[in-house]
LOLOMAR-430381 format. One record per residue (C-alpha): x, y, z; residue number from 0. Coordinates in Angstrom, 1 decimal. Example, Ala and Ser with C-alpha at 12.3 -4.5 7.8 and 13.67 -1.06 7.14 Angstrom:
((12.3 -4.5 7.8) 0);
((13.7 -1.1 7.1) 1);
END
This chain:
((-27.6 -29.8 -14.4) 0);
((-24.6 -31.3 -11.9) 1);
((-22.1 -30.3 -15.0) 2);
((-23.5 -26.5 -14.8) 3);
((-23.7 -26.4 -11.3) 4);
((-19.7 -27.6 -11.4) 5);
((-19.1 -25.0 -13.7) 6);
((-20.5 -22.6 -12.4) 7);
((-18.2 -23.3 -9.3) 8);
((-15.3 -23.0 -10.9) 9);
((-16.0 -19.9 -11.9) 10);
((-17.2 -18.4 -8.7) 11);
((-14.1 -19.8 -7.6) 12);
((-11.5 -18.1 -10.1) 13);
((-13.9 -14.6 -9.5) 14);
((-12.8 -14.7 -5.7) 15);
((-9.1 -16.0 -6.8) 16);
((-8.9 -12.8 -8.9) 17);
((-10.7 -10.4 -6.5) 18);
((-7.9 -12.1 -3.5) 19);
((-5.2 -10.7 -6.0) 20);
((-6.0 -7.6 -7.6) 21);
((-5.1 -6.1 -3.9) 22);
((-1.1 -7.2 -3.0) 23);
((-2.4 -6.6 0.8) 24);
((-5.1 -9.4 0.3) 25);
((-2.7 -11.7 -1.7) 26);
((-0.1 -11.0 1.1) 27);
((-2.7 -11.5 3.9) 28);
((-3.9 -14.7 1.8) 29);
((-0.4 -16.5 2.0) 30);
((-0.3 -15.6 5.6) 31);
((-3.0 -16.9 6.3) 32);
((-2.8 -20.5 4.5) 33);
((0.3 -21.1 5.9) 34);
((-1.4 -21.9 8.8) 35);
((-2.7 -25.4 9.0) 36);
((-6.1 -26.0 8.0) 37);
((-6.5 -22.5 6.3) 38);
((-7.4 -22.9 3.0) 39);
((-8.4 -20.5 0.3) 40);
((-11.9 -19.5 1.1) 41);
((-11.7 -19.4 5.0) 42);
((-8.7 -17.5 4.2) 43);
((-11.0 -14.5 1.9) 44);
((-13.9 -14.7 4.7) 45);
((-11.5 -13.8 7.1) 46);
((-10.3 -11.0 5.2) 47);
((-13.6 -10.1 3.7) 48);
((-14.6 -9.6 7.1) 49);
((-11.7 -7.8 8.9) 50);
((-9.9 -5.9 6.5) 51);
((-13.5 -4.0 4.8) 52);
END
C-alpha cells in the first residue's frame, strides 16, 4: 500500500512538473519564483495556480 501510495506521488508530481511547462510563462514565473529562498516547486505552482488563472 505505502509503495502505491509513493507512486502514485511521483506521478502526481511529474503531472504538475509538465502542466508548470507546457506554458513558457509558468516555467518562466516557476524559476522566478524558486530562486527565492525557501520557494520550492509546489509553493511555487500554488502561487501561480492562484494568481495567474
Amino acid at each position: 500500500m505505502v509503495e502505491n501510495l509513493k507512486q502514485q506521488l511521483l506521478e502526481v508530481e511529474a503531472e504538475i512538473g509538465q502542466a508548470l511547462n507546457q506554458d513558457q510563462q509558468w516555467a518562466d514565473s516557476t524559476q522566478l519564483l524558486q530562486s527565492i529562498k525557501g520557494i520550492g516547486w509546489l509553493t511555487a505552482a500554488w502561487l501561480l495556480v492562484t494568481t495567474l488563472t
